[in-house]
N, C-alpha and C positions, 0 to 999 in steps of 0.2 A: 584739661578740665579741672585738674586739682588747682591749677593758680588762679584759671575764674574765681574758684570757689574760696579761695584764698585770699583775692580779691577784694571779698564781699567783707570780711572779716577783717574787726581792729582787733588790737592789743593795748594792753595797757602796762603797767608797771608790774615785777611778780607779787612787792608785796601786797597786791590787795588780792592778787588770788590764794597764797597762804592761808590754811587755816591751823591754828596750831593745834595740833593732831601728838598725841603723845604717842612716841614712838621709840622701840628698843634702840640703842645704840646705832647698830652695825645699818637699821633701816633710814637713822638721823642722817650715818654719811651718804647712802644713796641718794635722799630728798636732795643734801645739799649738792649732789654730784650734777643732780637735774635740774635744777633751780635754771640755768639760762633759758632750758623747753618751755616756758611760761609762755614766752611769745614763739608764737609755732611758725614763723618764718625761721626763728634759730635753728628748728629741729628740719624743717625742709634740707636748709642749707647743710647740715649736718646728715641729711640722708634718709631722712625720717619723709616718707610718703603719707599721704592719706588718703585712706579707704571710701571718704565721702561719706559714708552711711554711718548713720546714729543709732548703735544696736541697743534694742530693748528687749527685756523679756516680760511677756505682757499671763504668761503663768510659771508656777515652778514645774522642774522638770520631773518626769515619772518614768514608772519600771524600766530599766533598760536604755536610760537616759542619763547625761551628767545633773547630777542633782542639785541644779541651779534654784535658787533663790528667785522671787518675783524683783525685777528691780535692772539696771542698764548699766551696759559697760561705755556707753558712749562711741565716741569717735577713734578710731584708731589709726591711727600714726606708723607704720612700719618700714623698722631702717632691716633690707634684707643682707647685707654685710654681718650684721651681728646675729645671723641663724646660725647654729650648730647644732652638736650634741652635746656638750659644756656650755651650763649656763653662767656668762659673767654676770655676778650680782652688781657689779659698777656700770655697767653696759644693756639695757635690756631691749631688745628686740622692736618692741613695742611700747610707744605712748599714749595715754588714755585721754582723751578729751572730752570735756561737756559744754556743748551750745551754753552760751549764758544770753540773750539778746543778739547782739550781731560778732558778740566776741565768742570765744572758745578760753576755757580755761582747764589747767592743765589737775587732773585728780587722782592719776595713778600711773603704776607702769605693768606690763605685762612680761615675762621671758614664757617665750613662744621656742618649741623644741620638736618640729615635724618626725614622722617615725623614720622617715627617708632618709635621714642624716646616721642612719646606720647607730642611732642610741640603743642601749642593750638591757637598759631596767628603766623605773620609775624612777625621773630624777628627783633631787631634794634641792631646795637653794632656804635658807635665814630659819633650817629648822622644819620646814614644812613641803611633805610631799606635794607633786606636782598633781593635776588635776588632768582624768585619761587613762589611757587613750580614747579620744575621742574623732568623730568624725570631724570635717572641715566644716565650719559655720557656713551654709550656703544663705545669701547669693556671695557673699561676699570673700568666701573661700568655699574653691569647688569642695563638695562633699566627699571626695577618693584624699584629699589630704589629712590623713589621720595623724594625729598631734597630740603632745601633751602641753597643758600651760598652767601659768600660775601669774595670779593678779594680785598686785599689793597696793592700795587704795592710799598713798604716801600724801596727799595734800584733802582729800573729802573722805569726812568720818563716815565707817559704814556700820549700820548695826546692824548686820551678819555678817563682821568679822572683818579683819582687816585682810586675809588672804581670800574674803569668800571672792566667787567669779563676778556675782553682779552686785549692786548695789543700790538699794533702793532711792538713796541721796543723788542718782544719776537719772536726770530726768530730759528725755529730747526734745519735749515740748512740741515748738509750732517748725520745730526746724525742717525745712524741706527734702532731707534725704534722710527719712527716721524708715529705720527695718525691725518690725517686731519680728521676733522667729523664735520658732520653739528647740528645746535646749537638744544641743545633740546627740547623736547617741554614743554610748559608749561600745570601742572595739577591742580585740584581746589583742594585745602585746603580741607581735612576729616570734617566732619560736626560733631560738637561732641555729 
């Protein structure tokens, strides 16, 4: 199903999906680390799956909820080779896509850190803690997968924040496999 839908979708060259996005150092060399996932046949072959669904969040999240922003993470991309409990900041788990027309272009990355993996605190990667633990995003991760993660929005400017989870600039539009869902909730850290 992913390569029908793959299929469907062109690419184009990276630099027109660039946008220059002013960015600390250590976040310049990630962008350029990713720069070939522009065209997302790179990131398939590379191991990067997609999820199909274009997550939005159509309110912000409340009491007892990860306190999301109104606004979309898009399409996600997941290479499961690079899950652990150590996040490599040159390696991230997860790629962010947004429907443009019949293309997808590439606007952030995620490191994704399930609690399963036997991690022991809140992780931190480029200065900023992780977001979590929270439930698994259903439908799209069962809800028993409790996780932590953290979103850096490295090519589409977000004004809530370059590490917030969604992004108002990430829009799914008419795209066929769009999942609005509400933010999920948050769970207590395993007691070791």
């Amino acid at each position: 199903m992913l390569f029908v839908a793959m299929g469907c979708m062109s690419v184009s060259a990276p630099s027109v999906h660039a946008q220059a996005l002013e960015l600390p150092p250590e976040l310049q060399k990630v962008r350029a680390a990713l720069e070939k996932y522009h065209d997302p046949y790179v990131a398939v072959r590379d191991g990067y799956f997609s999820t199909l669904g274009c997550v939005g969040y159509p309110k912000p999240g409340g009491p007892g909820r990860v306190p999301y922003a109104v606004g979309g993470m898009g399409i996600h991309f997941l290479n499961p080779r690079l899950i652990g409990p150590v996040p490599d900041p040159m390696r991230p788990p997860i790629l962010l896509y947004a429907p443009d027309g019949n293309k997808l272009r590439l606007v952030g990355a995620e490191w994704f850190i399930p609690l399963a993996t036997g991690i022991k605190e809140r992780p931190q990667l480029f200065g900023h803690a992780f977001d979590g633990p929270m439930e698994g995003h259903e439908p799209l991760l069962p809800q028993e997968l409790h996780h932590y993660d953290l979103h850096v929005w490295l090519w589409r400017a977000n004004p809530s924040g370059l590490f917030s989870p969604t992004n108002p600039n990430v829009k799914c539009g008419r795209y066929g496999y769009t999942l609005l869902e509400e933010a999920p909730k948050v769970v207590p850290h395993p007691k070791p």
